[in-house]
Each structure stands twice: as C-alpha cells, then as structure tokens.
LUMZA-649067 format. One line per field, with one value per residue: residue in three letters; x, y, z of N, C-alpha, C in turn. Coordinates in Angstrom, 2 decimals, padded with zeros to 5 digits. Layout:
// LUMZA-649067
res	c(ALA|...)
n_u	c(X|...)
n_v	c(Y|...)
n_w	c(Z|...)
ca_u	c(X|...)
ca_v	c(Y|...)
ca_w	c(Z|...)
c_u	c(X|...)
c_v	c(Y|...)
c_w	c(Z|...)
This chain:
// LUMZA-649067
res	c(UNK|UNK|UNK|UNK|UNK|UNK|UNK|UNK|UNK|UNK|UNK|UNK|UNK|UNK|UNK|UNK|UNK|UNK|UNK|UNK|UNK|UNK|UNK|UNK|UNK|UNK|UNK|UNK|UNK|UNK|UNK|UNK|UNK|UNK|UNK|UNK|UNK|UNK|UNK|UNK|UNK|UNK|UNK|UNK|UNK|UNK|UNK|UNK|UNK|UNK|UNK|UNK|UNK|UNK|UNK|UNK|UNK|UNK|UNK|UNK|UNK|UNK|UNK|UNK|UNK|UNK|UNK|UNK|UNK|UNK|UNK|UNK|UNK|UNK|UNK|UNK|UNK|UNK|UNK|UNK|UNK|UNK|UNK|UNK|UNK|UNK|UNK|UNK|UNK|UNK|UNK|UNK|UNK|UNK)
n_u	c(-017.90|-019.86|-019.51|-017.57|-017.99|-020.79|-022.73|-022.25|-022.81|-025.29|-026.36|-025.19|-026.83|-029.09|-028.86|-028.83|-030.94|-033.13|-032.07|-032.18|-030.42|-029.78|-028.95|-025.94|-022.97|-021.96|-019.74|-017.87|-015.61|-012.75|-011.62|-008.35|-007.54|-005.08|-003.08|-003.51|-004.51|-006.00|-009.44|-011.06|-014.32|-016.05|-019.66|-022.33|-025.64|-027.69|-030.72|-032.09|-030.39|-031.16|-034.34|-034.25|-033.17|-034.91|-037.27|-036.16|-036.30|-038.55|-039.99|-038.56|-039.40|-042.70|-042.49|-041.09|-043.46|-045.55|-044.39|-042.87|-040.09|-037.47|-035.90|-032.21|-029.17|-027.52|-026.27|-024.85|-024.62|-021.83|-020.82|-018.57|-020.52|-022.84|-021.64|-021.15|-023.46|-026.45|-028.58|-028.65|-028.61|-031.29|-031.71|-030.84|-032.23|-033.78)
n_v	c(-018.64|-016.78|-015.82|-014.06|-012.66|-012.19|-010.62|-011.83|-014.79|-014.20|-012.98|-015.81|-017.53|-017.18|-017.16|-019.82|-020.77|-019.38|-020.51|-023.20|-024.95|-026.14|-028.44|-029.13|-027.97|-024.16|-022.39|-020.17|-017.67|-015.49|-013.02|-011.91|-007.93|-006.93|-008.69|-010.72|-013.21|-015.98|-017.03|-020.03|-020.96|-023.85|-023.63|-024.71|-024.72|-023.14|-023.08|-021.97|-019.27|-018.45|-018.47|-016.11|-014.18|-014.11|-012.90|-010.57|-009.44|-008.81|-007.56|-004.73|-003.78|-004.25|-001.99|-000.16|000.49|001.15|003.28|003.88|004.86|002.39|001.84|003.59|001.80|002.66|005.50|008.08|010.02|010.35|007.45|005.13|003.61|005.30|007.49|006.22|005.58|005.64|006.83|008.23|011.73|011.66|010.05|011.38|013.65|016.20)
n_w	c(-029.12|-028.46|-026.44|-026.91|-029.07|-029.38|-030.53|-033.36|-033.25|-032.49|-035.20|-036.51|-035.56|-036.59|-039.41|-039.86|-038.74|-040.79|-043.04|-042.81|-041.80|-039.22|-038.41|-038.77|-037.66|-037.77|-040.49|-039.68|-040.16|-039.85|-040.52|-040.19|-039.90|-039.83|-040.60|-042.26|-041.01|-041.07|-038.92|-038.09|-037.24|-036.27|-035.04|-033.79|-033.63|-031.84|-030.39|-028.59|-028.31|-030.84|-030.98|-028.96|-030.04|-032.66|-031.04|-029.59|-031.86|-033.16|-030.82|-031.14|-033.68|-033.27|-031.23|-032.57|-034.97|-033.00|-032.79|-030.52|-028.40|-027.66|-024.28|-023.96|-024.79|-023.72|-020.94|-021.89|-024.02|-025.76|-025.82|-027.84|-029.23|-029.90|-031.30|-033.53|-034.34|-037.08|-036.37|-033.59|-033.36|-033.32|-031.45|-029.31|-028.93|-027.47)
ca_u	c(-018.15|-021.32|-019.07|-016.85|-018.65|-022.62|-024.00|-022.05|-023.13|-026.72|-026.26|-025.15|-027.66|-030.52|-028.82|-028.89|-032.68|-033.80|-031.71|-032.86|-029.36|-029.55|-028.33|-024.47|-022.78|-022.26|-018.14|-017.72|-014.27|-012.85|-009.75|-007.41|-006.93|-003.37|-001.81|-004.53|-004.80|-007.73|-009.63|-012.26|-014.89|-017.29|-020.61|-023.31|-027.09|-028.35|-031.87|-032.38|-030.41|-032.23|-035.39|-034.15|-032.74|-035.98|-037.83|-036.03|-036.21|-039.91|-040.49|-038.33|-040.22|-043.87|-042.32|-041.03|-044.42|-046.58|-043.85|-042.36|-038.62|-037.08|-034.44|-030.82|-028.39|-026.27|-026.76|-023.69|-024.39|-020.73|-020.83|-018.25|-021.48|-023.64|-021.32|-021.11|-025.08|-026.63|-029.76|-027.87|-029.62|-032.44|-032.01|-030.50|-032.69|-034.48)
ca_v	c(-017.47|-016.17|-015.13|-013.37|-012.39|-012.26|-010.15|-012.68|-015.97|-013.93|-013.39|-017.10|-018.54|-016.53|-017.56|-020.98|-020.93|-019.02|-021.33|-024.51|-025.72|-026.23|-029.91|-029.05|-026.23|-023.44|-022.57|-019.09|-017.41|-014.05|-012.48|-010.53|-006.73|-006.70|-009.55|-011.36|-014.74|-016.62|-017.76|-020.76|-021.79|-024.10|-022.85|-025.36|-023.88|-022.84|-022.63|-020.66|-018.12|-017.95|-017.50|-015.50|-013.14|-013.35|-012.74|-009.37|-008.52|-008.68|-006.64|-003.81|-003.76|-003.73|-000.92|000.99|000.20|001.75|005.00|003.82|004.89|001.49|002.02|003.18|000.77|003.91|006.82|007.98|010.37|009.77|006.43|004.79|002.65|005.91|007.98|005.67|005.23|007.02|008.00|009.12|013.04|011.35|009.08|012.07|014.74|016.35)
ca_w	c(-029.93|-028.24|-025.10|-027.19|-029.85|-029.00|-032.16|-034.57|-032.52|-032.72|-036.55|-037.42|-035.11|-037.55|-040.58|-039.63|-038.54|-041.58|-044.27|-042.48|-041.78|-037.98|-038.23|-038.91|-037.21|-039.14|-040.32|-039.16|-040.85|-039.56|-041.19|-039.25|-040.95|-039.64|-041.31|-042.96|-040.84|-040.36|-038.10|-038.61|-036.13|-036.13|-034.55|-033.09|-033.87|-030.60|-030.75|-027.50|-028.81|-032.18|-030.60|-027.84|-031.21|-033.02|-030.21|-029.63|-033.35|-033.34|-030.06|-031.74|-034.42|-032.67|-030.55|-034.08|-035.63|-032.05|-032.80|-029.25|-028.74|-026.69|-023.52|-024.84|-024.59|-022.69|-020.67|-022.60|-025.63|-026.30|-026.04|-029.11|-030.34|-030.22|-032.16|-034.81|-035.18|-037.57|-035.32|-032.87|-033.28|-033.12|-030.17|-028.27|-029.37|-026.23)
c_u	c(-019.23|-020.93|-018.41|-017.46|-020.05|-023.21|-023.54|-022.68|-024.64|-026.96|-025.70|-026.27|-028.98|-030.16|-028.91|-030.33|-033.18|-033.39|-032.18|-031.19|-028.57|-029.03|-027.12|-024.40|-022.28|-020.59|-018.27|-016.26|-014.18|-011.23|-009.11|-006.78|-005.71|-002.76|-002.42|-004.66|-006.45|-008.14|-010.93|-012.72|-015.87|-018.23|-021.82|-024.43|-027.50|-029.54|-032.12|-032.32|-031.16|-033.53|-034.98|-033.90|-033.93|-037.11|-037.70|-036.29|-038.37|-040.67|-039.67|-038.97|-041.90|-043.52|-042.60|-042.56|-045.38|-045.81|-043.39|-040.72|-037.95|-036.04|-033.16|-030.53|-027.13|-027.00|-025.83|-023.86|-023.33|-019.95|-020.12|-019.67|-022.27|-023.15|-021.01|-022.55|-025.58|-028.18|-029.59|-028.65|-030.52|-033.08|-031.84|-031.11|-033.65|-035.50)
c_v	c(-016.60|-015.29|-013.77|-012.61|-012.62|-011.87|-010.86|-014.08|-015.31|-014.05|-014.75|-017.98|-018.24|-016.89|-019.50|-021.55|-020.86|-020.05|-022.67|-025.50|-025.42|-028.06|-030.23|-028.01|-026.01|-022.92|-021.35|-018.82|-016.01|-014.02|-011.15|-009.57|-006.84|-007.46|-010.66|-012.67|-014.61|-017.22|-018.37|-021.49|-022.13|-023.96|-024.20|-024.59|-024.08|-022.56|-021.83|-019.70|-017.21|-017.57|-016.27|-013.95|-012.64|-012.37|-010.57|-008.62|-007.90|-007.60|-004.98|-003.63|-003.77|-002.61|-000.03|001.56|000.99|003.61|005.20|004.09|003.99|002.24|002.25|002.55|001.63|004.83|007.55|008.82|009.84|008.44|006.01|004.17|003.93|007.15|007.56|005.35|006.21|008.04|008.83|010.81|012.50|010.71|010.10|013.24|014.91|016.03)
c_w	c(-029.30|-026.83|-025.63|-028.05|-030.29|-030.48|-033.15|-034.12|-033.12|-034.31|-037.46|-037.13|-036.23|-038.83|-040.94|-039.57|-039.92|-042.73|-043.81|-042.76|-040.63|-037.41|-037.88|-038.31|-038.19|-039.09|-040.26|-039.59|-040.62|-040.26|-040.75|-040.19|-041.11|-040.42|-042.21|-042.53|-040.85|-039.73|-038.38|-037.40|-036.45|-035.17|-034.57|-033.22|-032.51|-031.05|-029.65|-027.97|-030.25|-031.97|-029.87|-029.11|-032.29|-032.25|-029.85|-031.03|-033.25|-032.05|-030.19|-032.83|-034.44|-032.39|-032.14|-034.66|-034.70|-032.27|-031.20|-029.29|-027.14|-025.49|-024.42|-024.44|-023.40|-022.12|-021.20|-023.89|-026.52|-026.28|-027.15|-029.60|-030.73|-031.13|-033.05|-035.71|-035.94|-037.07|-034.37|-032.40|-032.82|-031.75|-029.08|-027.96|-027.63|-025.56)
C-alpha cells in the first residue's frame, strides 16, 4: 500500500500511532466508484513511516507558524494537484 498509495499508508500509519493500536495491522477497505467492489488490506504499522509523517507534519507547521512559505511540490501552476488546492492564488501569487 505505501508504494501505491503513500498518503493513505501515511494516514493509517498516524491513525494507528495516535489510537495506540500498532500491535495488529490496521484493515484498510477501498470501494471501487464504478461497480462498488471492495478491496480489503491489511496494513502492518510502520513506525518509520509514522515518524517520518509526524516529523514532516511538525516542520510544516513551525514553517506556517515563522509565516515561511515551504518549496512547491511543482513548478507547474497547472499542475492537477494545484488546481484542485484551495491556496493555490496564494501559493502562486507573485
């Protein structure tokens, strides 16, 4: 899951940390729009990645907090991720 899907692997590994239920992996369930299957994976608590995820949360959040604006993720105004954000103006502004 973490190859394929990094920001959900990142978001189970943090729900796993924070609830204190890094013992069991965690059952992960996606449901396909098209036809409504499902798919069920169990998920292993990585702790690397859970720090490695707080770790970034907390140095976005110093930055925010100094009024620092981080690297984009694009050089790309039109980037699909950056026309869906809603800072976007903000990130691109001159």
């Amino acid at each position: 899951m973490a190859k394929t899907y990094p920001q959900y692997a990142a978001q189970v590994a943090l729900y796993q940390l924070h609830l204190g239920v890094d013992r069991h992996p965690a059952v992960f369930t996606a449901t396909c729009a098209d036809d409504c299957r499902r798919l069920h994976i169990l998920v292993p608590f990585d702790t690397e990645l859970a720090a490695t995820t707080v770790q970034r949360a907390q140095l976005i959040i110093e930055a925010t907090q100094r009024g620092e604006l981080l690297p984009r993720m694009t050089d790309d105004p039109n980037n699909w991720r950056c026309r869906l954000c809603g800072h976007r103006e903000r990130c691109w502004r001159p």
